[in-house]
mmCIF entry with sequence, helices, sheets and N, C-alpha, C, O atoms, coordinates in Angstrom:
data_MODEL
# 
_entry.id   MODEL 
# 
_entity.id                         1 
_entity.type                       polymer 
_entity.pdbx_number_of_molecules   1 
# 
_entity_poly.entity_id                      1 
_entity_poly.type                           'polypeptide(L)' 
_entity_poly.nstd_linkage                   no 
_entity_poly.nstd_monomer                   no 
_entity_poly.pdbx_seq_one_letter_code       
;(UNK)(UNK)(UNK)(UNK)(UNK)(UNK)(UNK)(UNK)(UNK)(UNK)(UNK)(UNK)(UNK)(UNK)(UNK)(UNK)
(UNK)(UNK)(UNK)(UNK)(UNK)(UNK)(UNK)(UNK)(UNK)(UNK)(UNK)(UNK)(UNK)(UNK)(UNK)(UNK)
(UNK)(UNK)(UNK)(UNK)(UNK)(UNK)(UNK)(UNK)(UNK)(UNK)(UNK)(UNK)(UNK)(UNK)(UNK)(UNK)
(UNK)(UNK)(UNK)(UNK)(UNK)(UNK)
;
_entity_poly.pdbx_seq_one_letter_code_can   XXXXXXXXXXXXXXXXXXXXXXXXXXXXXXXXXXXXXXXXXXXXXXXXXXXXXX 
_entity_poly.pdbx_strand_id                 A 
# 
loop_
_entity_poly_seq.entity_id 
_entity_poly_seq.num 
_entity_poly_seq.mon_id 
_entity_poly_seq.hetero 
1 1  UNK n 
1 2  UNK n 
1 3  UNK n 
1 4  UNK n 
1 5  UNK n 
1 6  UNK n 
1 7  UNK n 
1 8  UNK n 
1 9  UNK n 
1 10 UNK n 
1 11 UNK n 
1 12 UNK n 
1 13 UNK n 
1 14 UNK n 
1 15 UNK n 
1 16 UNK n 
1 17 UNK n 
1 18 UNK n 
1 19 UNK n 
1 20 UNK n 
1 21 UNK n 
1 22 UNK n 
1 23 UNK n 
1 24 UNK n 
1 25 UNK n 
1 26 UNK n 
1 27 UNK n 
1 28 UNK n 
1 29 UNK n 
1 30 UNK n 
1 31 UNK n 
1 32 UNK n 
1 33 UNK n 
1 34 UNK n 
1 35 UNK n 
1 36 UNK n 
1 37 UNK n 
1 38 UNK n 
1 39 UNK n 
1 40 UNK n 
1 41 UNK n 
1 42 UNK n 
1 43 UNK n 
1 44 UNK n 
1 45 UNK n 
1 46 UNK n 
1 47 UNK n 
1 48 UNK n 
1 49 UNK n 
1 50 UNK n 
1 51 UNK n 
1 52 UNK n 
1 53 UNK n 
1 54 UNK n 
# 
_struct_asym.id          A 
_struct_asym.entity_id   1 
# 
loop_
_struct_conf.conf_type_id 
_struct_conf.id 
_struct_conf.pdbx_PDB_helix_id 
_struct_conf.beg_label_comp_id 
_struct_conf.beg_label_asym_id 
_struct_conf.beg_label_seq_id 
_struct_conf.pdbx_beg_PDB_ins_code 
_struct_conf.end_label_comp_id 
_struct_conf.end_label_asym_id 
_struct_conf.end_label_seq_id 
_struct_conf.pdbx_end_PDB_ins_code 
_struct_conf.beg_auth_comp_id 
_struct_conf.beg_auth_asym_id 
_struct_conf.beg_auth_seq_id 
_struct_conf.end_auth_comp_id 
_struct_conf.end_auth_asym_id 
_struct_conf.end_auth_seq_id 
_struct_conf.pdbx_PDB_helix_class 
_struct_conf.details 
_struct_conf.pdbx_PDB_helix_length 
HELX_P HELX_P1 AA1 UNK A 2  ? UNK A 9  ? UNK A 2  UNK A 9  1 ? 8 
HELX_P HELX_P2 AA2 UNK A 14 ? UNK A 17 ? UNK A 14 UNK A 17 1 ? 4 
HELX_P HELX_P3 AA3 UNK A 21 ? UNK A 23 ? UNK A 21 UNK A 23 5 ? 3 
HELX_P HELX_P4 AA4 UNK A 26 ? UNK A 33 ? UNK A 26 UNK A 33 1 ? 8 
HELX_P HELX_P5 AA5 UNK A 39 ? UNK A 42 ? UNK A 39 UNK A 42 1 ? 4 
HELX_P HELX_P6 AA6 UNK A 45 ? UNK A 53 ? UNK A 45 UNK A 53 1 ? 9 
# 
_struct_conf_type.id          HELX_P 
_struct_conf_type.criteria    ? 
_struct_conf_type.reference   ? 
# 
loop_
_atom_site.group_PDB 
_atom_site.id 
_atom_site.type_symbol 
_atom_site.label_atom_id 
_atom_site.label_alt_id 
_atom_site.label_comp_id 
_atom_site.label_asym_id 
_atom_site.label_entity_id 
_atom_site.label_seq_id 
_atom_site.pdbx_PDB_ins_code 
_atom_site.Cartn_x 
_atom_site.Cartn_y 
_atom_site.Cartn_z 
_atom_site.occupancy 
_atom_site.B_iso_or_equiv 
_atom_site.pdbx_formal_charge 
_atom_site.auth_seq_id 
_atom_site.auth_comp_id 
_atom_site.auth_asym_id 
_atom_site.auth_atom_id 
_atom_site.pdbx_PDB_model_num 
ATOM 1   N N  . UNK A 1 1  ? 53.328 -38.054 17.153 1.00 0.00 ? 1  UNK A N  1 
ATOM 2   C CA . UNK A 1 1  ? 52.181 -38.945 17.227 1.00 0.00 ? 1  UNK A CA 1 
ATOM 3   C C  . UNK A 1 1  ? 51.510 -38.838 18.609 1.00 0.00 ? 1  UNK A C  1 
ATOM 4   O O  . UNK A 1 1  ? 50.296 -38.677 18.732 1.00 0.00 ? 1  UNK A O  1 
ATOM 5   N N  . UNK A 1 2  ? 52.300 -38.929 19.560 1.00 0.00 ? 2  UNK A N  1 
ATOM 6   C CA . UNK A 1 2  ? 52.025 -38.867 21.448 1.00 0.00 ? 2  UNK A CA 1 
ATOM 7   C C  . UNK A 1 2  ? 50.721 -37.129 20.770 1.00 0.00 ? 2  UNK A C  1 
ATOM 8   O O  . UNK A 1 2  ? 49.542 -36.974 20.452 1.00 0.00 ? 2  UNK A O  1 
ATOM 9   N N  . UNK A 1 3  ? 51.483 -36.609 20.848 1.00 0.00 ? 3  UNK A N  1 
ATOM 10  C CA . UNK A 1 3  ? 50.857 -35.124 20.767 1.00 0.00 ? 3  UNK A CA 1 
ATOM 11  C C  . UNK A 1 3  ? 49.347 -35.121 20.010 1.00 0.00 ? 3  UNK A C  1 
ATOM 12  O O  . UNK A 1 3  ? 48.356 -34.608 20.529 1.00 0.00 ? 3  UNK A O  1 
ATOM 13  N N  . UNK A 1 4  ? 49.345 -35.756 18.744 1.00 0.00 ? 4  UNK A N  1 
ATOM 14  C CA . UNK A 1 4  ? 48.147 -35.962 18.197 1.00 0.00 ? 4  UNK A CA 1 
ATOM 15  C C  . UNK A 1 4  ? 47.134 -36.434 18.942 1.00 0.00 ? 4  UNK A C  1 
ATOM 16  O O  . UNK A 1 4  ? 46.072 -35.819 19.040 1.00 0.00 ? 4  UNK A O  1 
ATOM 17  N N  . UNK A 1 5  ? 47.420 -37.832 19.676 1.00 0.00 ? 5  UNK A N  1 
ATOM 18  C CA . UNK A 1 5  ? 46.755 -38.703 20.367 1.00 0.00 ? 5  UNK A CA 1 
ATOM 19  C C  . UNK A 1 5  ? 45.745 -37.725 21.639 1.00 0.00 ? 5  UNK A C  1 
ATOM 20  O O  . UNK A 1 5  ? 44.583 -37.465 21.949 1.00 0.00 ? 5  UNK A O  1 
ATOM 21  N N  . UNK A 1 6  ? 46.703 -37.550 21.904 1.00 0.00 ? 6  UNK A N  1 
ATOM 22  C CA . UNK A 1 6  ? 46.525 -36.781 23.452 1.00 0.00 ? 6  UNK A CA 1 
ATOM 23  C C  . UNK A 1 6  ? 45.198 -35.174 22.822 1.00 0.00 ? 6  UNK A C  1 
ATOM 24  O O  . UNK A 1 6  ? 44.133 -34.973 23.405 1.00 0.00 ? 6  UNK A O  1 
ATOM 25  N N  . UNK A 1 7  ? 45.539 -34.569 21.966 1.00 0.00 ? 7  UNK A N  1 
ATOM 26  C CA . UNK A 1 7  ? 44.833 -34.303 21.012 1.00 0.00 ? 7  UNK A CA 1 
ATOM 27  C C  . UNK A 1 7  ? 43.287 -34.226 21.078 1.00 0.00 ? 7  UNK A C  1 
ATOM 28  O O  . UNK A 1 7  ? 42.464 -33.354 21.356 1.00 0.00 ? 7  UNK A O  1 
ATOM 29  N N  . UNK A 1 8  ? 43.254 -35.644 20.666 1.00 0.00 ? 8  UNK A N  1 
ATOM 30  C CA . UNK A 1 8  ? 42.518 -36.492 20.151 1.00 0.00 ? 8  UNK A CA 1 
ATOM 31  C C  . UNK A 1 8  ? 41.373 -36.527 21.363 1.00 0.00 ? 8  UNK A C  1 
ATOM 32  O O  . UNK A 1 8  ? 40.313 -35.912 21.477 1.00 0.00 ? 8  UNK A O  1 
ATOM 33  N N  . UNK A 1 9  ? 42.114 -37.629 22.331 1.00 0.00 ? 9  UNK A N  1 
ATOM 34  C CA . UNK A 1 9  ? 41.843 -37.812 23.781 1.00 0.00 ? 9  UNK A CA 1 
ATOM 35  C C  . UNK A 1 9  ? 40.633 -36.396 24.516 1.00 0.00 ? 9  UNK A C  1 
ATOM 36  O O  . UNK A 1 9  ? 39.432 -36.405 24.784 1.00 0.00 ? 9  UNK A O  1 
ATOM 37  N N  . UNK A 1 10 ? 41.958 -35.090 24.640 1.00 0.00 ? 10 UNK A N  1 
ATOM 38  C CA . UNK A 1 10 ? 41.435 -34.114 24.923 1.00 0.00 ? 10 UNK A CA 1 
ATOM 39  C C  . UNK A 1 10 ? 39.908 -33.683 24.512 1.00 0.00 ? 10 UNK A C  1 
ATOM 40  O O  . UNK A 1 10 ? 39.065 -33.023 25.119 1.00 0.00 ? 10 UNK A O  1 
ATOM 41  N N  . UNK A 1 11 ? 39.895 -34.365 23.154 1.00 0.00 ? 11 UNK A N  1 
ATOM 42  C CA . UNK A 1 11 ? 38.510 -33.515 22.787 1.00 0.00 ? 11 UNK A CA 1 
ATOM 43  C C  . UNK A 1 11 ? 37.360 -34.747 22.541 1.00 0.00 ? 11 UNK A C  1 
ATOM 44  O O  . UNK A 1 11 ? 36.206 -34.467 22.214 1.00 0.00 ? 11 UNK A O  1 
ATOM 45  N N  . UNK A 1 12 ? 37.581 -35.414 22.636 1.00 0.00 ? 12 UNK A N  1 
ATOM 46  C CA . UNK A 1 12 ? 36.640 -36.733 22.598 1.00 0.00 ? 12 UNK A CA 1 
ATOM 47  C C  . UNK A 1 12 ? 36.942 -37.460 23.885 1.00 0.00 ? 12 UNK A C  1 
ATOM 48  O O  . UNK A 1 12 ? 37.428 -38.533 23.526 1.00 0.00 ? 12 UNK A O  1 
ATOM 49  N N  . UNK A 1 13 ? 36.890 -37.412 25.500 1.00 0.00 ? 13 UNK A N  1 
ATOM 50  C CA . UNK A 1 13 ? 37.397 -37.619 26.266 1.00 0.00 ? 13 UNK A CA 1 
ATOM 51  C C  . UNK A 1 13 ? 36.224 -39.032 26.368 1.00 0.00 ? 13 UNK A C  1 
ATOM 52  O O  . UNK A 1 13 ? 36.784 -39.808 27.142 1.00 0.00 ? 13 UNK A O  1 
ATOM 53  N N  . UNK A 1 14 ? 35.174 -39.528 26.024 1.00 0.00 ? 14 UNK A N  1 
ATOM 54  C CA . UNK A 1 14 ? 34.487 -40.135 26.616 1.00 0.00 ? 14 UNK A CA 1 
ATOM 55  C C  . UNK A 1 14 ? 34.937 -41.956 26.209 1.00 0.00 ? 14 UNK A C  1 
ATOM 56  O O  . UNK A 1 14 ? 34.927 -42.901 26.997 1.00 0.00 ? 14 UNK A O  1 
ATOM 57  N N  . UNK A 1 15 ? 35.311 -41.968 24.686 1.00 0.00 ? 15 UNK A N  1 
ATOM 58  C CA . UNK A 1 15 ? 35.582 -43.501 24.355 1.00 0.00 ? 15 UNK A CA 1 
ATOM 59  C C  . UNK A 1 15 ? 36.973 -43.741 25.045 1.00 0.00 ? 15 UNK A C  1 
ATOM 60  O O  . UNK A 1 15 ? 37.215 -44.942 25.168 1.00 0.00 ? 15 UNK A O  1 
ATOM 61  N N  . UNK A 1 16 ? 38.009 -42.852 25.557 1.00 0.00 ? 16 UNK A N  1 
ATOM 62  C CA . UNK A 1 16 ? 39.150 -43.376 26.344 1.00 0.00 ? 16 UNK A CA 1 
ATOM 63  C C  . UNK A 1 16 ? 39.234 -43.293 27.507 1.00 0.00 ? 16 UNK A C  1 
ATOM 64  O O  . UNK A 1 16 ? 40.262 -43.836 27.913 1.00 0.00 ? 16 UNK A O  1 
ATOM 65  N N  . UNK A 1 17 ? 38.593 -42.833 28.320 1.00 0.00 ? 17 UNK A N  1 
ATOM 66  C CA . UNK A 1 17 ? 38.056 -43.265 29.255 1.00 0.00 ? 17 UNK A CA 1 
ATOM 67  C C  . UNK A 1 17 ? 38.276 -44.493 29.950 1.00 0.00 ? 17 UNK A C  1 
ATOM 68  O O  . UNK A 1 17 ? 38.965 -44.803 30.922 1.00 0.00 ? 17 UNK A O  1 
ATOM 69  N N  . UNK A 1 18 ? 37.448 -45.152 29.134 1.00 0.00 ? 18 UNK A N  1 
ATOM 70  C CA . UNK A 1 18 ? 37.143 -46.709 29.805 1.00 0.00 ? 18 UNK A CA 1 
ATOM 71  C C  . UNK A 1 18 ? 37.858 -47.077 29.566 1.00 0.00 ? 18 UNK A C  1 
ATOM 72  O O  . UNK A 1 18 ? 37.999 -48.161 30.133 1.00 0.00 ? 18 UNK A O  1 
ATOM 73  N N  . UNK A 1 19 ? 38.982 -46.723 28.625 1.00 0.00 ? 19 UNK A N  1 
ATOM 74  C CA . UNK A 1 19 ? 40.209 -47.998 28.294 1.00 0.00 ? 19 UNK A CA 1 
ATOM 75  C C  . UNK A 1 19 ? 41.215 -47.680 29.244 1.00 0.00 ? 19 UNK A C  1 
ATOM 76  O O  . UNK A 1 19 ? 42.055 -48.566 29.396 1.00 0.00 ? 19 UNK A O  1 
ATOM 77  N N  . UNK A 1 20 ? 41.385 -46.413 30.081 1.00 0.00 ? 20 UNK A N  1 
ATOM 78  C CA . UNK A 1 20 ? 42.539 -46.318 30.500 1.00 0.00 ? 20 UNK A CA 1 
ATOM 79  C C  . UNK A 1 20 ? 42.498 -46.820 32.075 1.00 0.00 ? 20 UNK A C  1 
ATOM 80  O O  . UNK A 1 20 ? 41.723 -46.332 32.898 1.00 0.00 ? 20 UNK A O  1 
ATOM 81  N N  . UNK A 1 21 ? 43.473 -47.894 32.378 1.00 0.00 ? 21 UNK A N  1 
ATOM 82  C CA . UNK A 1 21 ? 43.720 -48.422 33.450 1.00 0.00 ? 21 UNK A CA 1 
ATOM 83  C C  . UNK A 1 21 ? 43.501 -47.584 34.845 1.00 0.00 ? 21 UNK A C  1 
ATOM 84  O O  . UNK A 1 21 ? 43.095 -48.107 35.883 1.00 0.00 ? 21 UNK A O  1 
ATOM 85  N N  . UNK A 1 22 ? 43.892 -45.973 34.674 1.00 0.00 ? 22 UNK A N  1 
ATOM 86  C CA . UNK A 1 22 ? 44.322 -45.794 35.630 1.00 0.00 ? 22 UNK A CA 1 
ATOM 87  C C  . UNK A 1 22 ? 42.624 -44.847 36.576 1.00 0.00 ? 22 UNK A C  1 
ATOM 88  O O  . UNK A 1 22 ? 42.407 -43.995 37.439 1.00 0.00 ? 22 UNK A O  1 
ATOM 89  N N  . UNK A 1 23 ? 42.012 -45.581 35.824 1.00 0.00 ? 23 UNK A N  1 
ATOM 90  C CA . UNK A 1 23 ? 40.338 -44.728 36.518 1.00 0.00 ? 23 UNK A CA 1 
ATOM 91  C C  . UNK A 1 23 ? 40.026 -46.155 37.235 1.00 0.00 ? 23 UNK A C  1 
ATOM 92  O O  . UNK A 1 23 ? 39.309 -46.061 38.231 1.00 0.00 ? 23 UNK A O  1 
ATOM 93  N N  . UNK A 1 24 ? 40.426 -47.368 36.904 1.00 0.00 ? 24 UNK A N  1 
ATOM 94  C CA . UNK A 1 24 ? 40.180 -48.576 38.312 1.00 0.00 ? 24 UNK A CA 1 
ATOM 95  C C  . UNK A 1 24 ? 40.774 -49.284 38.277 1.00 0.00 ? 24 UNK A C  1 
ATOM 96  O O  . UNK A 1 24 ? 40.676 -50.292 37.578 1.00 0.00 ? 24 UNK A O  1 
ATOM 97  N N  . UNK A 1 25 ? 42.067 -48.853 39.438 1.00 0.00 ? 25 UNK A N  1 
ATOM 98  C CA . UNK A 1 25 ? 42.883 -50.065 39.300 1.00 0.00 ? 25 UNK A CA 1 
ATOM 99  C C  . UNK A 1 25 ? 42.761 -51.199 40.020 1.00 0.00 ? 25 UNK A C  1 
ATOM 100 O O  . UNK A 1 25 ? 41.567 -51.464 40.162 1.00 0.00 ? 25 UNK A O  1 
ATOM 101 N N  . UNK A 1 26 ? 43.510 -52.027 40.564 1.00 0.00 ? 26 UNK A N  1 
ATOM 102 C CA . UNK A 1 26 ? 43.006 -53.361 41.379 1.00 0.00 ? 26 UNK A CA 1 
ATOM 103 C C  . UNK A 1 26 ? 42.786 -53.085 42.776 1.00 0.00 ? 26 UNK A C  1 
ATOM 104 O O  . UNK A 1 26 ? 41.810 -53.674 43.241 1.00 0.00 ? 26 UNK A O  1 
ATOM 105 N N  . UNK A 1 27 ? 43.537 -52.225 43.704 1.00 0.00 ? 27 UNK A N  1 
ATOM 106 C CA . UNK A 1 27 ? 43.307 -51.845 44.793 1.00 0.00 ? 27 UNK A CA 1 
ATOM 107 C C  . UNK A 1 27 ? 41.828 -51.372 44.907 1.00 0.00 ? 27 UNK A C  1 
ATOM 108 O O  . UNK A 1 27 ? 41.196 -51.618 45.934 1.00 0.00 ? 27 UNK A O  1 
ATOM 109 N N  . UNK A 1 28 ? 41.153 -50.559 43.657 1.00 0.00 ? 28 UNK A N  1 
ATOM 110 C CA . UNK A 1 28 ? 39.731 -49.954 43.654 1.00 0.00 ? 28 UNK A CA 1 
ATOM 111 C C  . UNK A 1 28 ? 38.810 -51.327 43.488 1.00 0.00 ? 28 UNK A C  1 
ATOM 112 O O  . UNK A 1 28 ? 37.779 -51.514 44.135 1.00 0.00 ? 28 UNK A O  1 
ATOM 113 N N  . UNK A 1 29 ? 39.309 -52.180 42.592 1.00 0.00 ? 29 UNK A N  1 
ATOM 114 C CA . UNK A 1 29 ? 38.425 -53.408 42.121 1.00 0.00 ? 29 UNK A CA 1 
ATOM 115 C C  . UNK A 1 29 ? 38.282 -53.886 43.992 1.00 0.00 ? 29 UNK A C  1 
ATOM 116 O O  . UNK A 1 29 ? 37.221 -53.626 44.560 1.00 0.00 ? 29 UNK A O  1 
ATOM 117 N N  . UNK A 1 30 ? 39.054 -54.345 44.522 1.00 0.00 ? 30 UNK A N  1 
ATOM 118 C CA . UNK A 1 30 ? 39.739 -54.855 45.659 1.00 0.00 ? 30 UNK A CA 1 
ATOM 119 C C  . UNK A 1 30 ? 38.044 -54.448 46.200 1.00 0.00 ? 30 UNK A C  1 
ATOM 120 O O  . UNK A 1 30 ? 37.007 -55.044 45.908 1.00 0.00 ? 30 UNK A O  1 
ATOM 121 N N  . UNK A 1 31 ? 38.203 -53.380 46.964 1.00 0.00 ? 31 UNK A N  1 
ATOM 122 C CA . UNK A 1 31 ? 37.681 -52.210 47.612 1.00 0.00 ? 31 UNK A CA 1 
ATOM 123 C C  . UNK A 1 31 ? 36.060 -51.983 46.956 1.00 0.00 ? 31 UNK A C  1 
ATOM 124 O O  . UNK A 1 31 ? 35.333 -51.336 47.711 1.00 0.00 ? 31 UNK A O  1 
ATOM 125 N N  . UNK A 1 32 ? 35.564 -52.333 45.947 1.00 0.00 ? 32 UNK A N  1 
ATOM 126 C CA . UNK A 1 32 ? 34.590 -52.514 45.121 1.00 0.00 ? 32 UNK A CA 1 
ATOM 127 C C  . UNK A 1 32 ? 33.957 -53.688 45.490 1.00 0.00 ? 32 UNK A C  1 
ATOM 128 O O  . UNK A 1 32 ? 32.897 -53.591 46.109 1.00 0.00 ? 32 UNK A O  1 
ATOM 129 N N  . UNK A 1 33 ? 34.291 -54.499 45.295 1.00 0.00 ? 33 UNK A N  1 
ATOM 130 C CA . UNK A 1 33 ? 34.413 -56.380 45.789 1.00 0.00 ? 33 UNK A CA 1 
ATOM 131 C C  . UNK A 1 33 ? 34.072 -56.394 47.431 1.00 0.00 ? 33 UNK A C  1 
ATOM 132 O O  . UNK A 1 33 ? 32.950 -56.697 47.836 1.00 0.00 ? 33 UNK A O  1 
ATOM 133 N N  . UNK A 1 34 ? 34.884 -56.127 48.092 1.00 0.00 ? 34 UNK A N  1 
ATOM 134 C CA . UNK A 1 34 ? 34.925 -56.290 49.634 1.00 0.00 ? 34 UNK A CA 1 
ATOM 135 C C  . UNK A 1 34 ? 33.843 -55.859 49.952 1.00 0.00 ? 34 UNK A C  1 
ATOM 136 O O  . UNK A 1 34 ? 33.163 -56.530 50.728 1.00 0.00 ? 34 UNK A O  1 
ATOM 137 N N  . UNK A 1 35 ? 33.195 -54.209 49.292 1.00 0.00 ? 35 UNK A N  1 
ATOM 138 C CA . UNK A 1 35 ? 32.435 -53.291 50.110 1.00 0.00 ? 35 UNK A CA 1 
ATOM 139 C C  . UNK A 1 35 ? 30.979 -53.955 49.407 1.00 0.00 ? 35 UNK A C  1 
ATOM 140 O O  . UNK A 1 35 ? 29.926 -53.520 49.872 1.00 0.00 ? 35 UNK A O  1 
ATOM 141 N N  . UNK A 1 36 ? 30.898 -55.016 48.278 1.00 0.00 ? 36 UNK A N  1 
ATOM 142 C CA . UNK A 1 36 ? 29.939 -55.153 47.812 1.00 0.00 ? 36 UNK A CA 1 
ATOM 143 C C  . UNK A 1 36 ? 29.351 -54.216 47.217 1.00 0.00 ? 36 UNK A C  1 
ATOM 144 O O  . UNK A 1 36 ? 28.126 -54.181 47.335 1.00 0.00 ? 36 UNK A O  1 
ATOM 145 N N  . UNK A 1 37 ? 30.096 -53.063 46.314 1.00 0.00 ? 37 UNK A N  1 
ATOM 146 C CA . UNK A 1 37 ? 29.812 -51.749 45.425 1.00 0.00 ? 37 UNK A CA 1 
ATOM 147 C C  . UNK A 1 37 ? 29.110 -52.321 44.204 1.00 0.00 ? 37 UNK A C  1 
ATOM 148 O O  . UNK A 1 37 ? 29.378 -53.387 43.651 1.00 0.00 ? 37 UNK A O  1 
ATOM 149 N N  . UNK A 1 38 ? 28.134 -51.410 43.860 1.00 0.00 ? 38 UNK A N  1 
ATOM 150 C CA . UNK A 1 38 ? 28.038 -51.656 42.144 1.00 0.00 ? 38 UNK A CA 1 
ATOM 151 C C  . UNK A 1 38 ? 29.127 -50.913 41.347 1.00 0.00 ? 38 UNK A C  1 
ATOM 152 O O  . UNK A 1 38 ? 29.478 -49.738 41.453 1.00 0.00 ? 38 UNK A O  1 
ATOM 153 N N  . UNK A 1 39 ? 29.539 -51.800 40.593 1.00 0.00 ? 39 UNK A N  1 
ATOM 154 C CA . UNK A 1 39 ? 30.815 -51.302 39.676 1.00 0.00 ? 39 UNK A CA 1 
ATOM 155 C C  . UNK A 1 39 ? 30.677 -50.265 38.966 1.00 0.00 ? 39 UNK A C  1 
ATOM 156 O O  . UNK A 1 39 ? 31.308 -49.209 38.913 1.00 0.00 ? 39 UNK A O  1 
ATOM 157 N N  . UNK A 1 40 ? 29.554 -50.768 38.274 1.00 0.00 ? 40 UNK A N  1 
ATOM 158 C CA . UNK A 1 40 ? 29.220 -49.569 36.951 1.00 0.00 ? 40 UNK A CA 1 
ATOM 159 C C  . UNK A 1 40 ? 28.780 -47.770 37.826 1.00 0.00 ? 40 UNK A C  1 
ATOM 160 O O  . UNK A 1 40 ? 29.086 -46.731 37.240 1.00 0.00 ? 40 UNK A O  1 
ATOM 161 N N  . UNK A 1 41 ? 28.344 -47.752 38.676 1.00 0.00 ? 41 UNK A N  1 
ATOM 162 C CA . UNK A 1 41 ? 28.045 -46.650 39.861 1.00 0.00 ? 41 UNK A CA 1 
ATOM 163 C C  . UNK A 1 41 ? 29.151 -45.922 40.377 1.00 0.00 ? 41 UNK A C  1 
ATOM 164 O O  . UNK A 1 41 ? 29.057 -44.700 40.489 1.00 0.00 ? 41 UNK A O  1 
ATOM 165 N N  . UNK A 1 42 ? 30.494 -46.701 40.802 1.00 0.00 ? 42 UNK A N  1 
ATOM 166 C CA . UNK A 1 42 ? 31.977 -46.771 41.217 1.00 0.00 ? 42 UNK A CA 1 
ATOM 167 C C  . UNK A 1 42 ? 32.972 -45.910 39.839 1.00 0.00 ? 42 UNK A C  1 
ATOM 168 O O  . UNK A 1 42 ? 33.751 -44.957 39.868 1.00 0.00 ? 42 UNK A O  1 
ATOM 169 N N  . UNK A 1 43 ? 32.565 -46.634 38.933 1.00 0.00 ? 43 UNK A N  1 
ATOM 170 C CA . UNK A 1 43 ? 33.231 -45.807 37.745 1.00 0.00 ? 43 UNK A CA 1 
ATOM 171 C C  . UNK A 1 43 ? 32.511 -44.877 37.148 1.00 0.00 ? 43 UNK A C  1 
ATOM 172 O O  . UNK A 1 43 ? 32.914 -44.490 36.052 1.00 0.00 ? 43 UNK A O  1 
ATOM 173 N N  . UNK A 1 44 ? 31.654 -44.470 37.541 1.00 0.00 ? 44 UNK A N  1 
ATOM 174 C CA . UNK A 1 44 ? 30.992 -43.184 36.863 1.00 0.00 ? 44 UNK A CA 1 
ATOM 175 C C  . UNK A 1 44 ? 30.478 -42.201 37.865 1.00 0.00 ? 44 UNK A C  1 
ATOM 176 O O  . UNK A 1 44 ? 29.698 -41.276 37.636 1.00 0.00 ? 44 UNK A O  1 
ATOM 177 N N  . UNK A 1 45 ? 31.232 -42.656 39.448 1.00 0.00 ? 45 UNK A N  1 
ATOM 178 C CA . UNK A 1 45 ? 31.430 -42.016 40.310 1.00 0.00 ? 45 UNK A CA 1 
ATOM 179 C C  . UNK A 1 45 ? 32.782 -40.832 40.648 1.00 0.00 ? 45 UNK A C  1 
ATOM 180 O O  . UNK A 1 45 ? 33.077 -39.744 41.142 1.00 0.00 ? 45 UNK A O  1 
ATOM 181 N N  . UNK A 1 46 ? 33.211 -41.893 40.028 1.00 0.00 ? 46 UNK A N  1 
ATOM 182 C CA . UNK A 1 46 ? 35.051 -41.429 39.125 1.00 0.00 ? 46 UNK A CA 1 
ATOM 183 C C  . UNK A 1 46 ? 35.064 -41.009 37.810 1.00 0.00 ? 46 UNK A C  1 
ATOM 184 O O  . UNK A 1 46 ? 36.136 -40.578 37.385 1.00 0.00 ? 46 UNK A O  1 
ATOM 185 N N  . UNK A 1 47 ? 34.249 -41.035 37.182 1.00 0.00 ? 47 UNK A N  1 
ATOM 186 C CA . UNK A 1 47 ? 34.032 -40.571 35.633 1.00 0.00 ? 47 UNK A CA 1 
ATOM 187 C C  . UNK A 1 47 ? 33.808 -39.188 36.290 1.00 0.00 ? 47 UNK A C  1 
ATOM 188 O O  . UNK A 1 47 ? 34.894 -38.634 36.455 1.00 0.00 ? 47 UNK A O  1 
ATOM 189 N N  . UNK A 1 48 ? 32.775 -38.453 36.715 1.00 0.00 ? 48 UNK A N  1 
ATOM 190 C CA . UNK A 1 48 ? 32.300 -37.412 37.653 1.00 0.00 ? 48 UNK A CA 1 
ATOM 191 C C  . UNK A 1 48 ? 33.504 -36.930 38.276 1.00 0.00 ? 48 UNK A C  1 
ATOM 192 O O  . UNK A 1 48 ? 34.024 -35.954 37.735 1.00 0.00 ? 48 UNK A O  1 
ATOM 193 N N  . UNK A 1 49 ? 33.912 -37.286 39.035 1.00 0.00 ? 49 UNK A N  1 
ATOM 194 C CA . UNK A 1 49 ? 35.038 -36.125 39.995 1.00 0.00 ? 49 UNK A CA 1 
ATOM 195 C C  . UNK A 1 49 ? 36.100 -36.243 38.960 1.00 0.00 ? 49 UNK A C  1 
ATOM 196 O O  . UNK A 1 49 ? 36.660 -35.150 39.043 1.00 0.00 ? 49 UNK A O  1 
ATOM 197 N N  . UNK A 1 50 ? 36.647 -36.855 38.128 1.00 0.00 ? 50 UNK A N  1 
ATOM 198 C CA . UNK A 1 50 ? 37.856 -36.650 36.831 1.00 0.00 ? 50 UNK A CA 1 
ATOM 199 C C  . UNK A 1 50 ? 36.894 -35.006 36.412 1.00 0.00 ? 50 UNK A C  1 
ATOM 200 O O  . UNK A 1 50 ? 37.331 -33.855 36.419 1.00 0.00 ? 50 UNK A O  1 
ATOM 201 N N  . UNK A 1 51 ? 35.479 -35.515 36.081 1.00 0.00 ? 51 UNK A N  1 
ATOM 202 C CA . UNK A 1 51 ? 35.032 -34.183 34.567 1.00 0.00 ? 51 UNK A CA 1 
ATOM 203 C C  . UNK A 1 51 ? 34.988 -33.027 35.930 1.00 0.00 ? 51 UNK A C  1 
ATOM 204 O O  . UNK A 1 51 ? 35.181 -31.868 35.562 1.00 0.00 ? 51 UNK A O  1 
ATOM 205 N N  . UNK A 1 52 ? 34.851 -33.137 36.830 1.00 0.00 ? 52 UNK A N  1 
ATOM 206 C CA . UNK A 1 52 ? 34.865 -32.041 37.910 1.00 0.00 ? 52 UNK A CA 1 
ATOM 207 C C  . UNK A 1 52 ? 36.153 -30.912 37.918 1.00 0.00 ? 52 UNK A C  1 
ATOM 208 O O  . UNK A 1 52 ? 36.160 -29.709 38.176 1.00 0.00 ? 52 UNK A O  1 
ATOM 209 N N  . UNK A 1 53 ? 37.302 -31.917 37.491 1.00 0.00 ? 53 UNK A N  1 
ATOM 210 C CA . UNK A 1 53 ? 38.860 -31.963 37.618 1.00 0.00 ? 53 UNK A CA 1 
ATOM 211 C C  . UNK A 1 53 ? 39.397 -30.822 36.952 1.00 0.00 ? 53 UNK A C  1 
ATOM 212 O O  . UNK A 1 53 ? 40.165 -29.941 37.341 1.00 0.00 ? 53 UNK A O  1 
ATOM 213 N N  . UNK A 1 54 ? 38.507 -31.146 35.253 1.00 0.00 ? 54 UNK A N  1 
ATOM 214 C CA . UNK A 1 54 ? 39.213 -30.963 34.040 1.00 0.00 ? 54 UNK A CA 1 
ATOM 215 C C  . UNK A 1 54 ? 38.383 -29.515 33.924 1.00 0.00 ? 54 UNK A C  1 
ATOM 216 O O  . UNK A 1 54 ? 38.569 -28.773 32.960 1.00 0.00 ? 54 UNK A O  1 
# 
């Protein structure tokens, strides 16, 4: 099932994405907040260097 998923993930990378914790975690929220960031800018700043990655 893991294997399917991942699969899955691999080729439709855009709806899991946003669900997975580990693209903003609280230290980033933290750091987002403090610096007075726009959020939505912050995660698709990181959406970008992940698709850079892959």
């Amino acid at each position: 099932m893991q294997s399917w998923v991942a699969s899955v993930v691999r080729q439709y990378p855009d709806p899991w994405f946003w669900l997975h914790t580990r693209w903003i975690r609280r230290a980033e929220m933290r750091r987002i907040v403090k610096k007075n960031l726009d959020f939505t800018e912050e995660v698709f700043r990181q959406y970008d260097q992940h698709r850079r990655m892959t």
